[in-house]
N, C-alpha and C positions, 0 to 999 in steps of 0.2 A: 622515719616512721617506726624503728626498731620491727622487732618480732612480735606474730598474732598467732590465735589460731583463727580457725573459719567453720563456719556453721551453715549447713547449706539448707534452706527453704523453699516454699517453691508458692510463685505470686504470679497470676492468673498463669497459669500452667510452666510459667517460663521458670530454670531455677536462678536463687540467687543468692550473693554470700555475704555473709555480717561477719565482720572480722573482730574479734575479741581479745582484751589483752588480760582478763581476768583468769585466765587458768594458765597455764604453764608455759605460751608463749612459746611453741615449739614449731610453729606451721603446720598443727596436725588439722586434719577435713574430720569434720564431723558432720553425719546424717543420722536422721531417726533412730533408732534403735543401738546407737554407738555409744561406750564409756568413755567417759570426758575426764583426762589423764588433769590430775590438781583440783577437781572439783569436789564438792563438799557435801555430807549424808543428810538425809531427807529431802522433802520435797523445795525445789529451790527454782522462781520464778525470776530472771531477766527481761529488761524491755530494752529494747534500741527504735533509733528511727531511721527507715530505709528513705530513701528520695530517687525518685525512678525517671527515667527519660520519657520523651514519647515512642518511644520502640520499645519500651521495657527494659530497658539496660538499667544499670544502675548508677549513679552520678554522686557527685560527694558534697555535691552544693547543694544548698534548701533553693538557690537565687540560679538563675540563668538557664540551662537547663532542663532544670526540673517540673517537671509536669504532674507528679502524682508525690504527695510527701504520707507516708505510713507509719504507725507505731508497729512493733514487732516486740512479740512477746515468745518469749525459749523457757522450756519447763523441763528440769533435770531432777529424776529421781532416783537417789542412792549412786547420784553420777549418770545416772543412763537419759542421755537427749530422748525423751518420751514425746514432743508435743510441740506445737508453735501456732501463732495464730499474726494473723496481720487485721490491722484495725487501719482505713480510712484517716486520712489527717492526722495531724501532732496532738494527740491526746494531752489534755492539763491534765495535773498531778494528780487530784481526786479520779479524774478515769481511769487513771492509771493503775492506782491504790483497788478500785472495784477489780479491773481484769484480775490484778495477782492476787488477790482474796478468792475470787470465782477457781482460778485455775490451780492454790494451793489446795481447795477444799475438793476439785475436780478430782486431782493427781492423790488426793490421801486415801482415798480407796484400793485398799492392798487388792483387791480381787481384778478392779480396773489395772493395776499396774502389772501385778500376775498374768493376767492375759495380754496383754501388751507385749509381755517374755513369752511368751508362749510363742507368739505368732511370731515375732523376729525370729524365733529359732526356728519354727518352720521354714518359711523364707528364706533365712538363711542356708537352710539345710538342703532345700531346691536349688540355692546357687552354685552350692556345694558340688551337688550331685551332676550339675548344667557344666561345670567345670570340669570337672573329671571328665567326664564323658568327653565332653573337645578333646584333653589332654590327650585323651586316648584314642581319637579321629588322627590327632594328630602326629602321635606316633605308629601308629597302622602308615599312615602315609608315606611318612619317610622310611618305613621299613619296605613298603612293599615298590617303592621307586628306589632303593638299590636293589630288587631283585629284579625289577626291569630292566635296570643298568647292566646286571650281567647275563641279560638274555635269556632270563625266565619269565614263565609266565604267572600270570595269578588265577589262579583257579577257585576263591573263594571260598566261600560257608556252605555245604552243599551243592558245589556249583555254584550258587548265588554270587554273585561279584555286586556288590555295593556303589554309589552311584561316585563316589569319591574314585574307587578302582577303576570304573569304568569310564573317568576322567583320563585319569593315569594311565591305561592301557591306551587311548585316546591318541594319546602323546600331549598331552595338556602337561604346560608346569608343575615342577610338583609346589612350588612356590602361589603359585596360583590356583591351585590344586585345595593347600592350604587353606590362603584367606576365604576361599567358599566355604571350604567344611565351618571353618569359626564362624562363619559369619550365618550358618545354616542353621536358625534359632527350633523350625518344627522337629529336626531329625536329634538336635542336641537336648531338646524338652518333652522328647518322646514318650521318654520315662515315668516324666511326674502325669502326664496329658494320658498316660492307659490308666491311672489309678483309680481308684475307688472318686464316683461323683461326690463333692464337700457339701452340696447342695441337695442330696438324694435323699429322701425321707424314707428309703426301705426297711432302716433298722430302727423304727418307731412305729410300724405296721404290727397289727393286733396278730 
């Protein structure tokens, strides 16, 4: 089958991969808002056809078990995966010709694409922040389970001992200790979840 890359979508909630041999062939993933390493400037519409199971899986046959066959449309602008649509049955070639007319002329509004970057970099910048933050759950952890190791104690933030510490102090793994803190998405998103409401109209009040 040689080397793809893959592009991942997402069809009635479940995601899924189209595998691609038009850009550089490297086995890189791509998702929405990712730059497509060998791809080409301006707006640039793709179709494939996906063929799904009845579980939703994906199958490589139109014949046997395929239950659901789809046209899939990928919209890269300036290289950047912006967009994707799935359309019902094996579209003929004039349907095909409308979708990527509709979604060049969608994708050429620079203010539509500018906000597009906009928000990936937000997003991004919450993953960012959602990252670190573990990182550093994470190394509080192992720091403060050798100082329990050598028979101190943890005395916390003012007193305060943290609910990870107070695992640790516990006798809880610190191994185990771990996969809770990472896996502790409200204490890890805390951050961005105190900020200013996105939705709050106070600063458009007369």
């Amino acid at each position: 089958m040689g080397m793809f890359d893959s592009f991942y979508i997402e069809v009635d909630g479940l995601e899924q991969e189209l595998q691609s041999k038009r850009f550089d062939c490297v086995l890189s993933q791509y998702r929405l808002g990712d730059w497509v390493s060998g791809s080409l400037p301006g707006v640039r519409v793709y179709f494939d056809r996906l063929y799904l199971g009845d579980t939703g899986k994906l199958v490589y046959r139109a014949e046997g078990d395929c239950e659901r066959k789809t046209t899939v449309f990928v919209v890269l602008v300036q290289g950047v995966f912006v967009d994707f649509q799935v359309h019902k049955g094996e579209l003929a070639a004039d349907a095909i010709n409308l979708v990527i007319c509709g979604l060049r002329e969608r994708w050429s509004d620079s203010a539509r694409f500018q906000g597009f970057l906009v928000e990936t970099l937000r997003v991004q910048q919450q993953q960012i922040a959602s990252f670190e933050n573990r990182l550093g759950r994470v190394q509080s952890i192992i720091a403060n389970s050798r100082l329990l190791k050598v028979g101190e104690k943890l005395d916390g933030i003012l007193g305060f001992l943290r609910e990870e510490d107070r695992k640790l102090a516990a006798g809880e793994e610190p191994l185990e200790v771990i996969a809770w803190a990472l896996g502790d998405e409200v204490s890890s998103e805390g951050l961005w979840r105190r900020g200013a409401n996105p939705e709050s109209l106070e600063e458009y009040r007369l």
